[in-house]
C-alpha positions in Angstrom: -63.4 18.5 -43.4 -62.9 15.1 -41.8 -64.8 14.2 -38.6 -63.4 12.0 -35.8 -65.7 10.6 -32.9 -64.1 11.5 -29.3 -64.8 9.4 -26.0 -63.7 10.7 -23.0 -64.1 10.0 -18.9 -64.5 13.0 -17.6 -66.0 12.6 -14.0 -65.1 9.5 -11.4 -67.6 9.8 -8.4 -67.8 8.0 -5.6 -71.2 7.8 -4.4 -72.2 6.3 -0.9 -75.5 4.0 -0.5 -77.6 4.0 2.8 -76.6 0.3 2.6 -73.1 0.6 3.8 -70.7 -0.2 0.6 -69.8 2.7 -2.0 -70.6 2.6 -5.7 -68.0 4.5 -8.0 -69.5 6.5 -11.3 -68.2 7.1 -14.2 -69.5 9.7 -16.5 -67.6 9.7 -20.0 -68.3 12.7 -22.6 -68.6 12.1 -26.1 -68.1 14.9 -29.2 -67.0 14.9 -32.3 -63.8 16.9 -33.6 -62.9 18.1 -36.5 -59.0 16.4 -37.1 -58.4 19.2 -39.5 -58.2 21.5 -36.7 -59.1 19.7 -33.1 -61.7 22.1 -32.8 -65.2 21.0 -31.2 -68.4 20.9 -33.7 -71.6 20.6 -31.6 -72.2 20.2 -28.0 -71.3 17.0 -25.8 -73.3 14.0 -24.9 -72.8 12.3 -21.4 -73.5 8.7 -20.6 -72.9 7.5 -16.9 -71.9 3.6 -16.0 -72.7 2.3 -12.3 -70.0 0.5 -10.7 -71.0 -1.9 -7.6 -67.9 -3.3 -5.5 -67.8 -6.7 -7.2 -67.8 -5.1 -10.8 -64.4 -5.8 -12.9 -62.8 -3.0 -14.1 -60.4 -4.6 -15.7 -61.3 -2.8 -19.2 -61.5 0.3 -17.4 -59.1 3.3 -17.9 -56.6 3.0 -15.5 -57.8 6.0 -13.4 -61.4 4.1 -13.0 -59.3 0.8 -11.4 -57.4 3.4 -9.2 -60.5 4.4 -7.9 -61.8 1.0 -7.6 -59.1 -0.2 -6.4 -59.2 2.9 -3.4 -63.0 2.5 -3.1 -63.6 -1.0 -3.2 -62.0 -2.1 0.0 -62.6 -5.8 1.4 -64.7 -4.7 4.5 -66.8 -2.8 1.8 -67.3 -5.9 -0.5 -68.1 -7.3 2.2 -70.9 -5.5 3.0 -72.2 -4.9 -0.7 -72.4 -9.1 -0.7 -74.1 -8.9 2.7 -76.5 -6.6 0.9 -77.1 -8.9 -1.9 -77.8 -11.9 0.5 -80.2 -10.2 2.7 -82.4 -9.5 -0.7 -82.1 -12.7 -1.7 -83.8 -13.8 1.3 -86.7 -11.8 1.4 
């Protein structure tokens, strides 16, 4: 029986902040198959990866860069650098 690792995204959120700009999620699930039969052994194990509006998601899948692409408008990275400023200053 030969085992085979299996990394998938399998949730793209987009999540507003109070601060005016979007953030898009990414929650990929990992499991391990059996390549004998495809078949599933054991449960799933989620990581989730933060995306701000200046992130490059260049080495993303290409549904994460749609959704960047969508999201990540220029008024909105606009406001997420405005964001960053004002907490420099502070």
């Amino acid at each position: 029986m030969a085992l085979q690792q299996q990394t998938d995204v399998d949730k793209i959120e987009v999540v507003y902040t109070p601060f005016g700009y979007p953030v898009v999620q990414v929650r990929r699930a990992t499991q391990v198959i059996e390549t004998d039969t495809g078949q599933p052994v054991g449960g799933k194990k989620h990581t989730r990866q933060v995306y701000m509006p200046d992130a490059d998601l260049s080495a993303e899948t290409p549904d994460v860069q749609a959704a960047g692409a969508l999201i990540f408008t220029t008024e909105r990275k606009a406001a997420y650098a405005a964001h960053i400023a004002s907490q420099a200053g502070e």
